[in-house]
N, CA, C and O atoms as CSV, one atom per row, in Angstrom:
chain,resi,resn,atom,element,x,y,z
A,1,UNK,N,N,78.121,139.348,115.100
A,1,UNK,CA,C,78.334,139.577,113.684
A,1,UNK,C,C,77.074,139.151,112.939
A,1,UNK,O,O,76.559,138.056,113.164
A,2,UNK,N,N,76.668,139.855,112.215
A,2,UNK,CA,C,75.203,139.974,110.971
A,2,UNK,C,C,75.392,139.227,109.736
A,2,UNK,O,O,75.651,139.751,108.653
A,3,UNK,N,N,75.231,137.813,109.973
A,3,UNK,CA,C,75.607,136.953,109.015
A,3,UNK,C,C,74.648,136.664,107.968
A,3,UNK,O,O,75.004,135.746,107.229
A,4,UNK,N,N,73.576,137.173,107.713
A,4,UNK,CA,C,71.923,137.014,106.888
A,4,UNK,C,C,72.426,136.894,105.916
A,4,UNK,O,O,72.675,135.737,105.578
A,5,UNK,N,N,72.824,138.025,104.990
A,5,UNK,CA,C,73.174,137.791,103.577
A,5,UNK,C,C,74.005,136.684,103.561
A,5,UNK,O,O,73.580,135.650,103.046
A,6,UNK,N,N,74.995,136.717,103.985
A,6,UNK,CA,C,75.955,134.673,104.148
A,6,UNK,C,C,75.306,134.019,104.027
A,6,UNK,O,O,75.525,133.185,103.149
A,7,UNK,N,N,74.195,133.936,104.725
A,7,UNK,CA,C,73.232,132.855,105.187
A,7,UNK,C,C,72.407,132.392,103.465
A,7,UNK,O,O,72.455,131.288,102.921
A,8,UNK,N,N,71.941,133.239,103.121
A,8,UNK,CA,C,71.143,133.396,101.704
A,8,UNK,C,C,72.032,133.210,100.398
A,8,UNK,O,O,71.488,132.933,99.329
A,9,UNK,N,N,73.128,133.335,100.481
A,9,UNK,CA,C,74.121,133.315,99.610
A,9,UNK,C,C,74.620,131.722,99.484
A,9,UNK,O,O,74.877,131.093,98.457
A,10,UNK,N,N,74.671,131.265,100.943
A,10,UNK,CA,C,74.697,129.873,100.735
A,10,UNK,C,C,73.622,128.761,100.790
A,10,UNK,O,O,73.911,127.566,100.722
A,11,UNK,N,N,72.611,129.142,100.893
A,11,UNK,CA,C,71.510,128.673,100.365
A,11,UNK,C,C,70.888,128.766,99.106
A,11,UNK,O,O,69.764,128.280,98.983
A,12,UNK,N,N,71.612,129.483,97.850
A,12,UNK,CA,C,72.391,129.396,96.546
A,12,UNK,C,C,72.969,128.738,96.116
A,12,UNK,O,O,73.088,128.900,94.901
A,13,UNK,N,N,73.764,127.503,96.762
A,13,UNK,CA,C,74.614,126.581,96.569
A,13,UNK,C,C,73.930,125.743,95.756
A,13,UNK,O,O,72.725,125.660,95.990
A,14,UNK,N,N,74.579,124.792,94.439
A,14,UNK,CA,C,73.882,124.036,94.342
A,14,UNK,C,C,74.050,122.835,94.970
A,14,UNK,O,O,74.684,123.044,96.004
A,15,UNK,N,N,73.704,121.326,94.803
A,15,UNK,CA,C,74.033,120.337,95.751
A,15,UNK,C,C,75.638,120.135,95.944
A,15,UNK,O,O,76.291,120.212,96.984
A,16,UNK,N,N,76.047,119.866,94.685
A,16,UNK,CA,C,77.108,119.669,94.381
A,16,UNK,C,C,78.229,121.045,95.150
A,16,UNK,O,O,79.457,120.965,95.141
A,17,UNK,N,N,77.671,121.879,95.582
A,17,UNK,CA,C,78.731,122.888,95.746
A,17,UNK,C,C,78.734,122.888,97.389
A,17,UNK,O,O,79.710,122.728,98.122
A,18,UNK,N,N,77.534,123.083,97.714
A,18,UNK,CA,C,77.371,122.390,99.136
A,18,UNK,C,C,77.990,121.176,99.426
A,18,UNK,O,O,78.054,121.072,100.650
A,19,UNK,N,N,78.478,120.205,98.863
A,19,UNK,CA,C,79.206,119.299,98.966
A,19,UNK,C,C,80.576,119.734,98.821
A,19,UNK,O,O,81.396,119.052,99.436
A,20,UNK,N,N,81.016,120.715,98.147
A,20,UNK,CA,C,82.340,120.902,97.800
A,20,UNK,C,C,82.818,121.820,99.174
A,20,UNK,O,O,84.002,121.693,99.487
A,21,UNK,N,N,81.782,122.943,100.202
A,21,UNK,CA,C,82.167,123.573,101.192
A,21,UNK,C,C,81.620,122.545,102.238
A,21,UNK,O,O,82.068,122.640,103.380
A,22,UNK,N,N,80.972,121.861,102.046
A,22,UNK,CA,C,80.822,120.599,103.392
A,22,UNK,C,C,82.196,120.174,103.429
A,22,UNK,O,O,82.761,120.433,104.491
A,23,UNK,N,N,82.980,119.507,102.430
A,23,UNK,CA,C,84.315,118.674,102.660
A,23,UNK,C,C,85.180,120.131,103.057
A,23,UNK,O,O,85.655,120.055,104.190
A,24,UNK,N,N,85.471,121.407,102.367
A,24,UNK,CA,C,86.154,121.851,102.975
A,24,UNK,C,C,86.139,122.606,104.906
A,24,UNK,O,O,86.967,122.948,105.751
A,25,UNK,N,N,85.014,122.546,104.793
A,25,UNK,CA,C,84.472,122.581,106.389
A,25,UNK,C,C,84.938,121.756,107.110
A,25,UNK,O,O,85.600,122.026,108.112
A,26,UNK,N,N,84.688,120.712,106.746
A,26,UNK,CA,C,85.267,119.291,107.407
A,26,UNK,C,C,86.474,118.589,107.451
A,26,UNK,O,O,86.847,117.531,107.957
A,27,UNK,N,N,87.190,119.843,106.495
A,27,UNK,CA,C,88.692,118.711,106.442
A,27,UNK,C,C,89.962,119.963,106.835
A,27,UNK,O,O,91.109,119.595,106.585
A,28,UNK,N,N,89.800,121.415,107.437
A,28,UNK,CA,C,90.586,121.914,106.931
A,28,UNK,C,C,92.247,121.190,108.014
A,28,UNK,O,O,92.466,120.136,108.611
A,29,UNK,N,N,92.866,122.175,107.821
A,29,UNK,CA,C,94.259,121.289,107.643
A,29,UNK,C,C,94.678,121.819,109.435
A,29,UNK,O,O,94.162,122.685,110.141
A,30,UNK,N,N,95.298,121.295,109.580
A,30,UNK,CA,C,96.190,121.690,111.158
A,30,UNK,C,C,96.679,122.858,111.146
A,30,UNK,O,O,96.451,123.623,112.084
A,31,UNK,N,N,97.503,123.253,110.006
A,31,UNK,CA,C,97.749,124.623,109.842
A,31,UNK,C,C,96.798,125.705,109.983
A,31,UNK,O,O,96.830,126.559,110.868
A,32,UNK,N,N,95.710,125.584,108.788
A,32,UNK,CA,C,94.341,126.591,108.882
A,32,UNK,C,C,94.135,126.786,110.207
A,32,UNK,O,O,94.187,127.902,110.724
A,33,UNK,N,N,93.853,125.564,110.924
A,33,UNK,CA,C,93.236,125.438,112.565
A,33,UNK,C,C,94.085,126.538,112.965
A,33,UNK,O,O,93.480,127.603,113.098
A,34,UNK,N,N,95.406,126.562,113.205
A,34,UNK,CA,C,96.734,127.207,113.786
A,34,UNK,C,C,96.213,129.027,112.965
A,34,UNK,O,O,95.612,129.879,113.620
A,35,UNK,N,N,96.496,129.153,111.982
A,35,UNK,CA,C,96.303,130.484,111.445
A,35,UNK,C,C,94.968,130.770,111.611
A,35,UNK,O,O,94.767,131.977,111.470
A,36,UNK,N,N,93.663,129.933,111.933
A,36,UNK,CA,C,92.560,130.170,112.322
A,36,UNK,C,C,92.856,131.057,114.193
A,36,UNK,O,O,92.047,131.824,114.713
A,37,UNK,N,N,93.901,130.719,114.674
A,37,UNK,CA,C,93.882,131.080,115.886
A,37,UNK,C,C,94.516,132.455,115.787
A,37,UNK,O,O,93.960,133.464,116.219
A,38,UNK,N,N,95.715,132.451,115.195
A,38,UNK,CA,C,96.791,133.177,115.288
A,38,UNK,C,C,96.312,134.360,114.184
A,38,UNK,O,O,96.247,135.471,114.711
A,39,UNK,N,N,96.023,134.334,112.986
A,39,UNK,CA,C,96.069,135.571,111.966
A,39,UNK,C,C,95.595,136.494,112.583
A,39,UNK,O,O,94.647,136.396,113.362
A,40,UNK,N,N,96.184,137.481,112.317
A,40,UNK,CA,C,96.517,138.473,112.219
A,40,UNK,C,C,95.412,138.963,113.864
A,40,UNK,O,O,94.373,139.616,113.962
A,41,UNK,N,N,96.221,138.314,114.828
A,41,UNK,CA,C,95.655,138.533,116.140
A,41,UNK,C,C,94.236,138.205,116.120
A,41,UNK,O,O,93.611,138.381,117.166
A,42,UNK,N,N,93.698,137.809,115.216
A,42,UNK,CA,C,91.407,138.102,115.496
A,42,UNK,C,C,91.247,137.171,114.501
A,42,UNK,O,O,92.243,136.984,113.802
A,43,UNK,N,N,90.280,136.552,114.254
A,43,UNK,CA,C,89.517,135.772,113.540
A,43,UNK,C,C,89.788,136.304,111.846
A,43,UNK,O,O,90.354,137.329,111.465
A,44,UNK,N,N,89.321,135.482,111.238
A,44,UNK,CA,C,89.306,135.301,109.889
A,44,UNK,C,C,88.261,136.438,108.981
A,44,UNK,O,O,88.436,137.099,107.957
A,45,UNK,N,N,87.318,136.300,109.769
A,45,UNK,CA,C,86.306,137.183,109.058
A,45,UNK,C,C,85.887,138.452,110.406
A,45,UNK,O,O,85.461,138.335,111.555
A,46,UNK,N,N,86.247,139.561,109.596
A,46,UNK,CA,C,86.059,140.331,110.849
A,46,UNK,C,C,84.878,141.474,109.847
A,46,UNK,O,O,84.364,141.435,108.728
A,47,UNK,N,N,84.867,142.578,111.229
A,47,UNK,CA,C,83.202,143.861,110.567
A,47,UNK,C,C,83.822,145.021,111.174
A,47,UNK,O,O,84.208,144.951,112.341
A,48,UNK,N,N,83.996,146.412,110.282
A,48,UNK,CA,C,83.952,147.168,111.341
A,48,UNK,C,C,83.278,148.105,109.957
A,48,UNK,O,O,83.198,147.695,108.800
A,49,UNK,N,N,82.832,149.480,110.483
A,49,UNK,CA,C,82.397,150.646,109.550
A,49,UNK,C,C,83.101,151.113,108.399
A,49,UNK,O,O,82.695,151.488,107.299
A,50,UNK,N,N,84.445,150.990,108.974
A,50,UNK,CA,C,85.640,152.189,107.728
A,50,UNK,C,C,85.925,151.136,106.683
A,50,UNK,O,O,86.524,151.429,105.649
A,51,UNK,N,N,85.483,149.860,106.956
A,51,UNK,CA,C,85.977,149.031,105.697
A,51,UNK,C,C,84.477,148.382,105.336
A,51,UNK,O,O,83.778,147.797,106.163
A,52,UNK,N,N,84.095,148.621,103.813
A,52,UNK,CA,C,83.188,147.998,103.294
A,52,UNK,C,C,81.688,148.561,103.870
A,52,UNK,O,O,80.783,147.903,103.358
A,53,UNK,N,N,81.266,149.454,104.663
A,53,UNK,CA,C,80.207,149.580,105.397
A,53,UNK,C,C,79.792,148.594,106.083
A,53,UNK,O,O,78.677,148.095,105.933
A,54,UNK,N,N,80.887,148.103,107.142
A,54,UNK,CA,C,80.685,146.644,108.179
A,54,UNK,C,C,80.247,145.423,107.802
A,54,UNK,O,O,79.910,144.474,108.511
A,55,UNK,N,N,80.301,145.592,105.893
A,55,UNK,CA,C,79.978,144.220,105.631
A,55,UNK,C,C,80.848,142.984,106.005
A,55,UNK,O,O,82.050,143.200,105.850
A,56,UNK,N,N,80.619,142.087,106.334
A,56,UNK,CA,C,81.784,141.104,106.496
A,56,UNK,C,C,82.654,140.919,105.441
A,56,UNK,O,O,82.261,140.874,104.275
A,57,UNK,N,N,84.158,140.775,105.869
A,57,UNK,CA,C,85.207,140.591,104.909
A,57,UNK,C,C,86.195,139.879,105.724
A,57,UNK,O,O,86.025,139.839,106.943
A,58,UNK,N,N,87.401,139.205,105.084
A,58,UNK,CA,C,88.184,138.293,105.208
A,58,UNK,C,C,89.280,139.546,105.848
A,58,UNK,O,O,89.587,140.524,105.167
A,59,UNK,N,N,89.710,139.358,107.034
A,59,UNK,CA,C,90.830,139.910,108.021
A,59,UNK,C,C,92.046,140.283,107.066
A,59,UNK,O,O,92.643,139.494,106.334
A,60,UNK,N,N,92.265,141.494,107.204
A,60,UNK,CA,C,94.110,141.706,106.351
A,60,UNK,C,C,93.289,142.169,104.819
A,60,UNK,O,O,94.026,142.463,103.878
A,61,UNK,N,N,92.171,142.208,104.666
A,61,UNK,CA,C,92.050,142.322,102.736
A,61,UNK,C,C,90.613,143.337,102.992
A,61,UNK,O,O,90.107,143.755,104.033
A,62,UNK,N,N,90.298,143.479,101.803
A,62,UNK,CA,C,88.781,144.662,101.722
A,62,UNK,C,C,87.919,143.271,100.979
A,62,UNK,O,O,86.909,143.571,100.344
A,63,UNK,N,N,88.247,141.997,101.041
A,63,UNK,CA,C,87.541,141.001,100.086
A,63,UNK,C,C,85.961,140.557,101.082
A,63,UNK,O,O,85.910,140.161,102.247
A,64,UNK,N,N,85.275,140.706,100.500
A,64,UNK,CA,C,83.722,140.925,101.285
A,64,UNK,C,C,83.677,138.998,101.291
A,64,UNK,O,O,83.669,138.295,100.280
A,65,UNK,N,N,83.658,138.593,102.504
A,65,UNK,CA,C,83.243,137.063,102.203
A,65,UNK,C,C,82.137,136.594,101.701
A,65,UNK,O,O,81.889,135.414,101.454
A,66,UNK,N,N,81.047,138.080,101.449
A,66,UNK,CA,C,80.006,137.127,100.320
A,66,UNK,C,C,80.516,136.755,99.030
A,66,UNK,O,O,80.242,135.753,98.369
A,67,UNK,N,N,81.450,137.893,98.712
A,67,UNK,CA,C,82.514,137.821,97.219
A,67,UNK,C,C,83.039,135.754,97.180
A,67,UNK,O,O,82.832,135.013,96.219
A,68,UNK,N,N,83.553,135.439,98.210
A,68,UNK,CA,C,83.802,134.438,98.399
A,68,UNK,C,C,82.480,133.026,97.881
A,68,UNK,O,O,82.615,132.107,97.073
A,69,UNK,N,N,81.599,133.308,98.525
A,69,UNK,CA,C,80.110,132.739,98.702
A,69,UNK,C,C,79.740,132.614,97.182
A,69,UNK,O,O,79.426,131.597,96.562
A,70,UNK,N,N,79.867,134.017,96.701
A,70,UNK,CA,C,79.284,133.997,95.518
A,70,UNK,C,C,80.122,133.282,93.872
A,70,UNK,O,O,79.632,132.910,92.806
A,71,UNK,N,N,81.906,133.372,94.510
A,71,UNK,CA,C,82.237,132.891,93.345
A,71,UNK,C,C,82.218,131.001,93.841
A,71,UNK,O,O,82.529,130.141,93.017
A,72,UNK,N,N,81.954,130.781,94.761
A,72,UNK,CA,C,81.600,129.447,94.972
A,72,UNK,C,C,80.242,128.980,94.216
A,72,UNK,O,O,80.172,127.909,93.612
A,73,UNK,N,N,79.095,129.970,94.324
A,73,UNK,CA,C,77.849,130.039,93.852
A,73,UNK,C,C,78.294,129.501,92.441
A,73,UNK,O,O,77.838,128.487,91.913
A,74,UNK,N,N,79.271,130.347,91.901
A,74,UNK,CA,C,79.351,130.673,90.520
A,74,UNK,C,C,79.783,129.308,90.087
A,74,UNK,O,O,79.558,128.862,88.962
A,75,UNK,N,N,80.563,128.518,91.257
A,75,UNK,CA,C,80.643,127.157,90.225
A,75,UNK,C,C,82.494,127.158,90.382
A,75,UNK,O,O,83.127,126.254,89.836
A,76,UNK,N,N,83.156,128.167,91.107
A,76,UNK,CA,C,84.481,127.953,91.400
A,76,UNK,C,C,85.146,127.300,92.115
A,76,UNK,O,O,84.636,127.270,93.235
A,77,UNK,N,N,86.280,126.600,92.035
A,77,UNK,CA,C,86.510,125.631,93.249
A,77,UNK,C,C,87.779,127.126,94.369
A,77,UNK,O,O,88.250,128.233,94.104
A,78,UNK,N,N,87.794,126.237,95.497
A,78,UNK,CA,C,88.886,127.333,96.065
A,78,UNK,C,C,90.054,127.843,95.670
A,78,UNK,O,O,90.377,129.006,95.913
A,79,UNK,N,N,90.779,127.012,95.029
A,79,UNK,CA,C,91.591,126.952,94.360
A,79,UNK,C,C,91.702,127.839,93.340
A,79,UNK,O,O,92.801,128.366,93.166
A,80,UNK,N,N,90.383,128.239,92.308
A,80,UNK,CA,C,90.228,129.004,91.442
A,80,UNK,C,C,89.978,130.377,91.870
A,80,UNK,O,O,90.140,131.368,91.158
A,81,UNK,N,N,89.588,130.371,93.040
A,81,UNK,CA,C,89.146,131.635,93.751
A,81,UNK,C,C,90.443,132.486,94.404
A,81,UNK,O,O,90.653,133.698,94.350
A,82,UNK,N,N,91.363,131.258,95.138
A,82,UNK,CA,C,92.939,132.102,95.584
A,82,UNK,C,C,93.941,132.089,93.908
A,82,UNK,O,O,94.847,132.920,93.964
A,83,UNK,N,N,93.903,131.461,92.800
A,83,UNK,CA,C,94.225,132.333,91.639
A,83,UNK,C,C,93.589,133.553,91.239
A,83,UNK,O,O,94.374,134.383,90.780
A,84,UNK,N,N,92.381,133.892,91.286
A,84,UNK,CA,C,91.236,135.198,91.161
A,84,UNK,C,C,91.754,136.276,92.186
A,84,UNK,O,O,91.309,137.414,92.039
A,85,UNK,N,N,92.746,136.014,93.327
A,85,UNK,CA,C,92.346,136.816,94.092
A,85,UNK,C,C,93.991,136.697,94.864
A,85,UNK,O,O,93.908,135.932,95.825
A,86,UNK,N,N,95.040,137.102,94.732
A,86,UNK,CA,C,96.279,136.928,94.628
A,86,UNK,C,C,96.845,137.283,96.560
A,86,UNK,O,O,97.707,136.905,97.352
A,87,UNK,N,N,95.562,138.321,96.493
A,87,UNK,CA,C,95.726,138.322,98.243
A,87,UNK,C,C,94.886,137.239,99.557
A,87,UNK,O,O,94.631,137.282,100.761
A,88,UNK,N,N,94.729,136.450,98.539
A,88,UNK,CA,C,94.082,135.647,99.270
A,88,UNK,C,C,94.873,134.419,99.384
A,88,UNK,O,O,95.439,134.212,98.310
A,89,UNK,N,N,95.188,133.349,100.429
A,89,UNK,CA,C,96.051,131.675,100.256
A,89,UNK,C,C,95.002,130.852,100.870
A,89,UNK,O,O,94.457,130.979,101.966
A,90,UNK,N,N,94.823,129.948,99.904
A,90,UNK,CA,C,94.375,128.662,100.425
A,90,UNK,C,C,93.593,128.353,101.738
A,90,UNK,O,O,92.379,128.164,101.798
A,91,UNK,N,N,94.278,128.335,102.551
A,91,UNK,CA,C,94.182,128.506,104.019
A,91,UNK,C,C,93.699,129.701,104.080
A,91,UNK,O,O,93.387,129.693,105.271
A,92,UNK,N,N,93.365,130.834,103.667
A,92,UNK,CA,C,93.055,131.533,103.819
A,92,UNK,C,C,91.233,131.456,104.103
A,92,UNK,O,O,90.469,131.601,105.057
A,93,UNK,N,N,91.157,131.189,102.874
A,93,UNK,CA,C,89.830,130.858,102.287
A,93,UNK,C,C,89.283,129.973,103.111
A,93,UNK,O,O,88.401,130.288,103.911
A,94,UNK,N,N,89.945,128.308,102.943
A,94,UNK,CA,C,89.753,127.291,104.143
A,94,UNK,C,C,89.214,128.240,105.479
A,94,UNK,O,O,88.136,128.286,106.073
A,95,UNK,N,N,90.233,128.811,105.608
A,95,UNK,CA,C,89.638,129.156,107.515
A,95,UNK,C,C,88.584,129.915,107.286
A,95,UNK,O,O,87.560,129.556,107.866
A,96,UNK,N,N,88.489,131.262,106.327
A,96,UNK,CA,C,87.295,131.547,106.422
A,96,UNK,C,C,86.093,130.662,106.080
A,96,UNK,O,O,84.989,130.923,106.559
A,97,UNK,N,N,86.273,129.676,105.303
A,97,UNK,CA,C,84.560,129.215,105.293
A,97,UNK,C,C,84.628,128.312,106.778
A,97,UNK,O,O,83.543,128.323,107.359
A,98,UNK,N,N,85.758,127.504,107.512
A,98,UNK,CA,C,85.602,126.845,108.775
A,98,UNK,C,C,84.787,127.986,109.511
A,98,UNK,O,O,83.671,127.614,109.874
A,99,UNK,N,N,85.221,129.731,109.904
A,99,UNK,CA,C,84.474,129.980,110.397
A,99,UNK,C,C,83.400,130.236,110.429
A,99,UNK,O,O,82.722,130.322,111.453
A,100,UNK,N,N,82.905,130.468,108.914
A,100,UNK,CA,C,81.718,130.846,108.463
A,100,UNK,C,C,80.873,129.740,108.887
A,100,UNK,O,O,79.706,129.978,109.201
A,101,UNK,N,N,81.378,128.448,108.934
A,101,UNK,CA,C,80.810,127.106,108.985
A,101,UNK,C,C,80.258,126.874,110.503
A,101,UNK,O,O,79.271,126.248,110.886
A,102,UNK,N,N,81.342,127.673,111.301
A,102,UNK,CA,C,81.198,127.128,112.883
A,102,UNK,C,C,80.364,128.755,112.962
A,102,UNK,O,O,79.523,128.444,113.805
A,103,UNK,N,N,80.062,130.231,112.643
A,103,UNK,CA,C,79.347,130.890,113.038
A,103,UNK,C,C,77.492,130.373,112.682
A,103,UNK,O,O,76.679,130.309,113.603
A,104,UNK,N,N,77.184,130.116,111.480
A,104,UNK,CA,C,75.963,129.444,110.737
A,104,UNK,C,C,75.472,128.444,111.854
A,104,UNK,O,O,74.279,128.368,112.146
A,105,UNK,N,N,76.444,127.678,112.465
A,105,UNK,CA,C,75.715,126.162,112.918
A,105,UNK,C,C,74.879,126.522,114.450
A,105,UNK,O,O,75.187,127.283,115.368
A,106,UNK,N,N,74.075,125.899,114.315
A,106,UNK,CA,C,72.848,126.103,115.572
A,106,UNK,C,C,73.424,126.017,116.642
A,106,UNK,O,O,74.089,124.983,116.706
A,107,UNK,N,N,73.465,126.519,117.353
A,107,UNK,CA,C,73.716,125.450,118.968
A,107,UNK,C,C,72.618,125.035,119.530
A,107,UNK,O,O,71.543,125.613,119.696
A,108,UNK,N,N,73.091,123.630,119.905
A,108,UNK,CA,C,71.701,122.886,120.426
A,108,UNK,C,C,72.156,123.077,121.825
A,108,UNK,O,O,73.339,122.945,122.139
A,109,UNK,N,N,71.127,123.419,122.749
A,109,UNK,CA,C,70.919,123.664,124.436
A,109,UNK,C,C,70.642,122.353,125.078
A,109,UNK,O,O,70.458,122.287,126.293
């Protein structure tokens, strides 16, 4: 998966917001973990052609996870983002930035 624009979008963050997806990276809930496994059979953030031109988007919705990135950019908390966005829950969001969090991170060899 072609994560670049993600990548640049959250390097937009300001400190403070990077702090606000560090804690949710780091804390999501047992459940998320569980619907991180289980939704909707496949991962959280999936790519294919017929939706969005393979941009990345959140599994089950047409919501582009830079859309996500960017209203974080904007200064939104998650919370404000699953009111903005009625097909989206909590956990929803949570798991997608966990994965966004665990695709981004280096692996050290």
């Amino acid at each position: 998966m072609n994560f670049a624009a993600i990548k640049l979008a959250v390097g937009g963050l300001t400190p403070e917001q990077q702090r606000e997806l560090t804690s949710v990276l780091a804390e999501p809930s047992a459940d998320a973990l569980q619907e991180n496994r289980t939704a909707y059979g496949q991962a959280w953030i999936v790519t294919d052609q017929e939706h969005l031109a393979g941009a990345p988007r959140v599994s089950g919705t047409r919501i582009p996870v830079a859309l996500i990135l960017e209203c974080l950019a904007a200064g939104m908390s998650v919370e404000e983002i699953v009111d903005s966005y009625p097909s989206l829950s909590l956990e929803t969001v949570k798991g997608v930035l966990t994965q966004l969090g665990r695709e981004l991170q280096p692996v050290v060899a």
